[in-house]
LUMBA-180037 format. One record per residue (C-alpha): residue in one letter; x, y, z; residue number from 1. Coordinates in pm, 1 decimal, decimal comma, padded with zeros to 6 digits. Example, Ala and Ser with C-alpha at 12.3 -4.5 7.8 and 13.67 -1.06 7.14 Angstrom:
<sites>
[a [01230,0 -00450,0 00780,0] 1] [s [01367,0 -00106,0 00714,0] 2] 
</sites>
This chain:
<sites>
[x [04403,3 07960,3 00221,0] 1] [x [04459,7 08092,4 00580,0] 2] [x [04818,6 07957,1 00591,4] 3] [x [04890,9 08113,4 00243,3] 4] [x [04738,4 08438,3 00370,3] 5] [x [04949,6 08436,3 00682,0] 6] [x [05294,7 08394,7 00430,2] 7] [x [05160,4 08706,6 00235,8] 8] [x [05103,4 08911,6 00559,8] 9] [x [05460,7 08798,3 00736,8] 10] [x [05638,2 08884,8 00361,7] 11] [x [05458,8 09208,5 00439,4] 12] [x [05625,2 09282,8 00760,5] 13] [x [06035,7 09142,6 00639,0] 14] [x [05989,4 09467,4 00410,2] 15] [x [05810,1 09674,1 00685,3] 16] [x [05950,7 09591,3 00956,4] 17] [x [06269,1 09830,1 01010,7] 18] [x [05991,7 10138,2 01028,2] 19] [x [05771,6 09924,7 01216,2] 20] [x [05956,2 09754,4 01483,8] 21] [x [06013,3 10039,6 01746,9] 22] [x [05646,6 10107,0 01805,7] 23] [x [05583,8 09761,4 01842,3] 24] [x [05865,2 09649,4 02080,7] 25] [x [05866,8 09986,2 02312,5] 26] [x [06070,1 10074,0 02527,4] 27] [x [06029,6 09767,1 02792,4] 28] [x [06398,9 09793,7 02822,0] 29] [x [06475,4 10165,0 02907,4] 30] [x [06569,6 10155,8 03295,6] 31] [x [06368,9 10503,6 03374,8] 32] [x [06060,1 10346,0 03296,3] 33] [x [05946,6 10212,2 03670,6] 34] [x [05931,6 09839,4 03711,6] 35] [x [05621,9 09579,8 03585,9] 36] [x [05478,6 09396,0 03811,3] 37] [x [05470,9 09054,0 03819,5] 38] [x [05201,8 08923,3 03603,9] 39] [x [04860,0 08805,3 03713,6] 40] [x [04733,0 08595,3 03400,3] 41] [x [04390,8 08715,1 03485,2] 42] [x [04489,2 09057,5 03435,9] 43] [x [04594,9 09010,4 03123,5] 44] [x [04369,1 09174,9 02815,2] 45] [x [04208,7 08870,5 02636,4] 46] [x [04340,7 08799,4 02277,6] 47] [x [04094,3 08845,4 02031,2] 48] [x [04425,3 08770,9 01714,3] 49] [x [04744,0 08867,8 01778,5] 50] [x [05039,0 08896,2 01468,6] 51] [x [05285,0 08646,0 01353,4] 52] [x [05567,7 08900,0 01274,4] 53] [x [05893,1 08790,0 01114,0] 54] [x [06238,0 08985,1 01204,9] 55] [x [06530,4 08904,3 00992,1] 56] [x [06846,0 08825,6 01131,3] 57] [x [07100,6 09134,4 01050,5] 58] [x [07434,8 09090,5 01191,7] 59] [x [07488,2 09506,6 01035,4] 60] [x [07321,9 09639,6 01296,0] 61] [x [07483,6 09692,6 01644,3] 62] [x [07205,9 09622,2 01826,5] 63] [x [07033,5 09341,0 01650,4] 64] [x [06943,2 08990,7 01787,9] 65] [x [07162,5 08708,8 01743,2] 66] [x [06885,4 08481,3 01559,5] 67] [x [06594,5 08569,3 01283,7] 68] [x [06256,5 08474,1 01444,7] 69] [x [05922,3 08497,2 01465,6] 70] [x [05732,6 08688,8 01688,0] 71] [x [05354,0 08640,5 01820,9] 72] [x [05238,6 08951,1 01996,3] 73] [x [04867,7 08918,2 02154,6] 74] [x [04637,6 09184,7 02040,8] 75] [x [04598,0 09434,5 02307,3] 76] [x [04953,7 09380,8 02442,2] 77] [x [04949,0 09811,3 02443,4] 78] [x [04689,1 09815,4 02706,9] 79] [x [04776,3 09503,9 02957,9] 80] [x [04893,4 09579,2 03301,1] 81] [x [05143,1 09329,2 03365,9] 82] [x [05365,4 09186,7 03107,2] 83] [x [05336,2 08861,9 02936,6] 84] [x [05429,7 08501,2 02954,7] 85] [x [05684,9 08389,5 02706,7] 86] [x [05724,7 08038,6 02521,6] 87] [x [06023,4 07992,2 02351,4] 88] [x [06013,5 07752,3 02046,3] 89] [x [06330,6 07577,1 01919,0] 90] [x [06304,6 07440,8 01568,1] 91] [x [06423,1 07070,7 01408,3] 92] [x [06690,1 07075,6 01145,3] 93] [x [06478,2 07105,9 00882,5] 94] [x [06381,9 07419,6 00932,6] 95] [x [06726,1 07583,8 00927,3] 96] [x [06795,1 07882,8 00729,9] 97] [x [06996,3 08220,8 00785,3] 98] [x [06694,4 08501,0 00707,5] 99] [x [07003,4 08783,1 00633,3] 100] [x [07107,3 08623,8 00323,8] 101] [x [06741,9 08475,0 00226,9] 102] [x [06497,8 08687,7 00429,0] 103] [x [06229,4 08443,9 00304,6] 104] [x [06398,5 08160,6 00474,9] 105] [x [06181,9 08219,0 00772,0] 106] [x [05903,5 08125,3 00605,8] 107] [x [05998,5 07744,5 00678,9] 108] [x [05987,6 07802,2 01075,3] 109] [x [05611,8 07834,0 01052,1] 110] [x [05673,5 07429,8 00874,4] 111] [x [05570,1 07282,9 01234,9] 112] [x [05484,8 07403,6 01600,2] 113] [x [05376,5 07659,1 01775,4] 114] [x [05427,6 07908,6 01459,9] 115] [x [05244,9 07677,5 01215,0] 116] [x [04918,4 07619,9 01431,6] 117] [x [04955,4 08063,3 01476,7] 118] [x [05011,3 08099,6 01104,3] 119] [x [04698,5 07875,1 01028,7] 120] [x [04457,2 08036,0 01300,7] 121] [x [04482,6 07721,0 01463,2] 122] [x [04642,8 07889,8 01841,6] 123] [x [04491,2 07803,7 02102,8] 124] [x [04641,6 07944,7 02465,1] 125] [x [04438,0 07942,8 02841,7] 126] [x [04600,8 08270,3 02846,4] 127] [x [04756,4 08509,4 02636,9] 128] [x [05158,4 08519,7 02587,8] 129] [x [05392,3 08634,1 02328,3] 130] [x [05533,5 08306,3 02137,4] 131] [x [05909,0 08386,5 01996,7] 132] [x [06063,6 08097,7 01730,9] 133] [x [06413,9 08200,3 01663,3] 134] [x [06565,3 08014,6 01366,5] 135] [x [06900,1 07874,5 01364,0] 136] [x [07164,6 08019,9 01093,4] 137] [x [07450,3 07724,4 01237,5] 138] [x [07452,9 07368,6 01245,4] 139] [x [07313,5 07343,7 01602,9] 140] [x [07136,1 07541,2 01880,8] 141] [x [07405,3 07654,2 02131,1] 142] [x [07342,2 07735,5 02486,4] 143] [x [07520,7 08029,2 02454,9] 144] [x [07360,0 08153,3 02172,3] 145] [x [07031,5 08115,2 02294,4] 146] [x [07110,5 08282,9 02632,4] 147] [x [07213,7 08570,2 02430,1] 148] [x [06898,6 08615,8 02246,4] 149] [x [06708,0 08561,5 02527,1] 150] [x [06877,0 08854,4 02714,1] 151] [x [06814,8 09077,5 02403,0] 152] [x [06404,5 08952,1 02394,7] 153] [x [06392,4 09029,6 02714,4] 154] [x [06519,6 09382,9 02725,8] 155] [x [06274,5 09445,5 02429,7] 156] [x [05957,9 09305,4 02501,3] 157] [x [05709,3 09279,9 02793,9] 158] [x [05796,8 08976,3 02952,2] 159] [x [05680,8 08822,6 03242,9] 160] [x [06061,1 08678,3 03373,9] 161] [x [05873,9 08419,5 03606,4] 162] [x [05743,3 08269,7 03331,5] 163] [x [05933,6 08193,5 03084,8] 164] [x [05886,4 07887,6 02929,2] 165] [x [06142,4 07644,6 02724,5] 166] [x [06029,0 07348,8 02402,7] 167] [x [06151,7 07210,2 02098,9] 168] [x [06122,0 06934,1 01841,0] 169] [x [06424,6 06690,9 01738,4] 170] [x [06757,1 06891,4 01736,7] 171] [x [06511,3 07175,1 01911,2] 172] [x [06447,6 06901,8 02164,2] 173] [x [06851,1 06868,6 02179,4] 174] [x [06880,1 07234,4 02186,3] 175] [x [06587,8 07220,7 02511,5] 176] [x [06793,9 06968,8 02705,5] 177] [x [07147,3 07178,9 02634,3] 178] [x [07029,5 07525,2 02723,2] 179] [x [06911,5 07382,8 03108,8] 180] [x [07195,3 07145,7 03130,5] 181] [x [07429,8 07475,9 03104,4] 182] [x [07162,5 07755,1 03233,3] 183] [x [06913,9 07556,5 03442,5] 184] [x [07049,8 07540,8 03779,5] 185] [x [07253,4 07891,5 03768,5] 186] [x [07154,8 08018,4 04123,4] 187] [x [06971,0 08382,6 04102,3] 188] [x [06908,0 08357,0 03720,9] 189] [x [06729,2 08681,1 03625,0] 190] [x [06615,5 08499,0 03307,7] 191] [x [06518,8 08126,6 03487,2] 192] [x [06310,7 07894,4 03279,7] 193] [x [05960,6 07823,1 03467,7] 194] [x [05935,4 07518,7 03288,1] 195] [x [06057,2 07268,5 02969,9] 196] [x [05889,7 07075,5 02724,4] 197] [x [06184,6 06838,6 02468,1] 198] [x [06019,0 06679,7 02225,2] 199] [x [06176,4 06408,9 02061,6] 200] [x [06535,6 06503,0 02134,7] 201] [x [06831,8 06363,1 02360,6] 202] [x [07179,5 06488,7 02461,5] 203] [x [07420,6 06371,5 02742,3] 204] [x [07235,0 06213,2 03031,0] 205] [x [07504,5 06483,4 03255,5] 206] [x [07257,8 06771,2 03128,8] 207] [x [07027,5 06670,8 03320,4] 208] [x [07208,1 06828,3 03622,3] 209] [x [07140,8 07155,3 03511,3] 210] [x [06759,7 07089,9 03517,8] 211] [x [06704,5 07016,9 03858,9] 212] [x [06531,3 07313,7 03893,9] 213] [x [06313,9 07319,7 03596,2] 214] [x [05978,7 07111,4 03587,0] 215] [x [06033,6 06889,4 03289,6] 216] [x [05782,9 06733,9 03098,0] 217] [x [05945,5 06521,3 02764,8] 218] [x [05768,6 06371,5 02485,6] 219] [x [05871,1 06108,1 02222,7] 220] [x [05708,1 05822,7 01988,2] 221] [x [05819,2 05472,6 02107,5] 222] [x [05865,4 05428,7 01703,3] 223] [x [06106,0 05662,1 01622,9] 224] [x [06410,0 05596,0 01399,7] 225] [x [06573,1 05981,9 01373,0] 226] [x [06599,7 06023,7 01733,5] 227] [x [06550,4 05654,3 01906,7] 228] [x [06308,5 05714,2 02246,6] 229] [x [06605,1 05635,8 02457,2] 230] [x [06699,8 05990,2 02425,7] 231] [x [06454,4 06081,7 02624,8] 232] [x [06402,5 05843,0 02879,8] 233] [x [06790,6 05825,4 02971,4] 234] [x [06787,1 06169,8 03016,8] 235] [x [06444,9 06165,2 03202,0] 236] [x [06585,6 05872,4 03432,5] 237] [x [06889,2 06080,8 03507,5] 238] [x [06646,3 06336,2 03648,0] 239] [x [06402,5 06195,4 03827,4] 240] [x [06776,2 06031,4 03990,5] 241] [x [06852,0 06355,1 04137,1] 242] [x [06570,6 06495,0 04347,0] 243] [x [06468,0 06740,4 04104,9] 244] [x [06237,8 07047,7 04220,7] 245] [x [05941,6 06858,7 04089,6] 246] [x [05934,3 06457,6 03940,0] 247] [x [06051,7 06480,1 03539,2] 248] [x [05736,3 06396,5 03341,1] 249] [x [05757,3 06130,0 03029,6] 250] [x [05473,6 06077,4 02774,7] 251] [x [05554,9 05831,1 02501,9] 252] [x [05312,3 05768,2 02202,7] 253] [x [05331,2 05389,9 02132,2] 254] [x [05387,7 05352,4 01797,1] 255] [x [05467,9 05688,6 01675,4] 256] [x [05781,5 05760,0 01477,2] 257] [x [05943,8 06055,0 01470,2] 258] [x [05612,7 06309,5 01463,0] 259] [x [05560,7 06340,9 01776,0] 260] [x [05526,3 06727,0 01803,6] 261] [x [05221,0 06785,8 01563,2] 262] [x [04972,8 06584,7 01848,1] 263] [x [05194,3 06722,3 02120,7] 264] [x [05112,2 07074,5 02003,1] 265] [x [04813,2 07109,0 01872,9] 266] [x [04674,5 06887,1 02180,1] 267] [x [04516,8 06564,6 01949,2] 268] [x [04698,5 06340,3 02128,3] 269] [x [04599,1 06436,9 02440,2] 270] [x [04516,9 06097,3 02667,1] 271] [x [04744,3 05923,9 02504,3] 272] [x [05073,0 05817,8 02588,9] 273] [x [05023,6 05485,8 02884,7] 274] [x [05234,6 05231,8 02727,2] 275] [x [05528,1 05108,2 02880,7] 276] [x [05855,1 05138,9 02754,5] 277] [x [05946,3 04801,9 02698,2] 278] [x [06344,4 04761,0 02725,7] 279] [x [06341,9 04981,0 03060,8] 280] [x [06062,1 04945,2 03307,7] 281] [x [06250,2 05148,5 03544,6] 282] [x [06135,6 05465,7 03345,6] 283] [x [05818,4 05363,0 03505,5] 284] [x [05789,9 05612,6 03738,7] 285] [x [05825,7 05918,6 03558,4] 286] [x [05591,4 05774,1 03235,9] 287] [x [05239,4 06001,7 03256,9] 288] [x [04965,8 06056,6 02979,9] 289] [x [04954,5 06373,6 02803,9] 290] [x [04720,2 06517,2 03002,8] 291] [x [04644,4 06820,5 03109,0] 292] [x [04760,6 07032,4 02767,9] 293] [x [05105,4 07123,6 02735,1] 294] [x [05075,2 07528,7 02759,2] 295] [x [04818,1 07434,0 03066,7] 296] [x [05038,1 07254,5 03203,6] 297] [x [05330,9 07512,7 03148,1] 298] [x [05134,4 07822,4 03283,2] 299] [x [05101,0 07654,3 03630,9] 300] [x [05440,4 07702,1 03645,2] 301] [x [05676,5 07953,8 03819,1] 302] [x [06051,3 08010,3 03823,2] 303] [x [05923,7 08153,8 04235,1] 304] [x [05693,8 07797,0 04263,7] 305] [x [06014,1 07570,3 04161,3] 306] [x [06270,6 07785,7 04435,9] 307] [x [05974,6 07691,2 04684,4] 308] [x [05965,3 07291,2 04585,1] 309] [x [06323,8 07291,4 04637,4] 310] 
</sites>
């Protein structure tokens, strides 16, 4: 009942949201308002249930975002101090869809993730931060793309640009690995990503160049026949090759197919994740548990804190 109640509200806002949007947003963008501080988490106002709001892609408009998404804003955003940390979610293939010609085809982003476990009061954050789930209208996620719409979220919303923070399942995990292997080592990045979280995806071990800078933590089921686990662990070996900022951290669920996000997410499979992988035991080194939580994990880190491991 809660997840069908969250649909009704987000079809709500698709019709509402052109009137709407500007006194939500603000004006975090305008250059004569003076600067935000860097955020303190502790300063932030506690989150007593924040929205799920849905924005339709609109290519019409001049200044519209590239993507559709999904937006969590924590309640009292109006009143913090500081701005806000942002996770970025990148969705599987599945959940493709182009919102201008079917508004209601953002409905399917909330099918797994972070926007699911918000649409069925299931969120659960040390801290409060704004949670954006763009949805992809193309065949892929492109760097580019997603560079672009982060520039526009940015200039719109209170974000806190030292911590930003990067995941994704399956071609989202793809779409993780491809955005830092073409944006993750770009020196003086006003946008830098504090930290990364692939799940289940793979790419080009040569992308891991580009995340030398970026705390990686990657996650995949030892049992999965979409994306095999050696996506992961060659890409986490090429890493933790290259004297990253911090050591590239790899949690594989023995025996899991190709779910591994649900447990990753919503933190059941937390402990979990010791067994070796068995055709390469030089992956060794970087293989952890998952433990502490994901989004604990994530807040410890900085864009400023990597700069200083370096």
């Amino acid at each position: 009942m809660a997840h069908r109640s969250a649909h009704i509200v987000t079809a709500i806002v698709l019709v509402l949201l052109a009137t709407v949007a500007p006194s939500l947003i603000g004006c975090s963008g305008d250059p004569n308002q003076p600067e935000v501080p860097m955020s303190s988490l502790d300063l932030l106002p506690p989150d007593a249930g924040g929205v799920q709001y849905a924005v339709p892609r609109n290519p019409e408009l001049t200044d519209s975002a590239f993507y559709g998404y999904l937006v969590y804003l924590p309640d009292g955003m109006d009143q913090s101090p500081v701005p806000y940390p942002l996770l970025v979610f990148l969705h599987g293939s599945g959940e493709r869809g182009d919102s201008y010609t079917t508004p209601g085809a953002l409905f399917s982003v909330m099918g797994n993730g972070p926007p699911m476990l918000i649409a069925g009061h299931r969120w659960q954050s040390p801290h409060p931060m704004i949670v954006v789930s763009p949805q992809c209208h193309t065949s892929s996620w492109q760097a580019d793309d997603l560079r672009l719409f982060l520039e526009w979220m940015a200039d719109r919303y209170p974000i806190d640009r030292q911590r930003i923070y990067l995941t994704g399942l399956s071609m989202g995990g793809y779409g993780t690995w491809s955005y830092l292997g073409t944006y993750g080592a770009t020196t003086d990045d006003p946008l830098p990503i504090a930290a990364a979280a692939p799940v289940c995806g793979g790419g080009d071990p040569g992308l891991a160049a580009g995340a030398v800078t970026t705390p990686v933590w990657a996650f995949h089921g030892t049992s999965d026949a979409v994306v095999p686990p050696s996506g992961s662990v060659e890409l986490v070996k090429a890493l933790g090759a290259l004297d990253p900022s911090q050591p590239p951290r790899l949690t594989l669920y023995h025996g899991v197919g190709h779910d591994s996000w649900s447990g990753t997410y919503d933190g059941a499979r937390l402990g979990e994740g010791l067994a070796q992988y068995p055709e390469d035991p030089a992956v060794e080194p970087w293989l952890v548990p998952y433990a502490p939580g994901l989004l604990e994990w994530m807040l410890e880190q900085t864009a400023a804190k990597n700069q200083v491991y370096r």
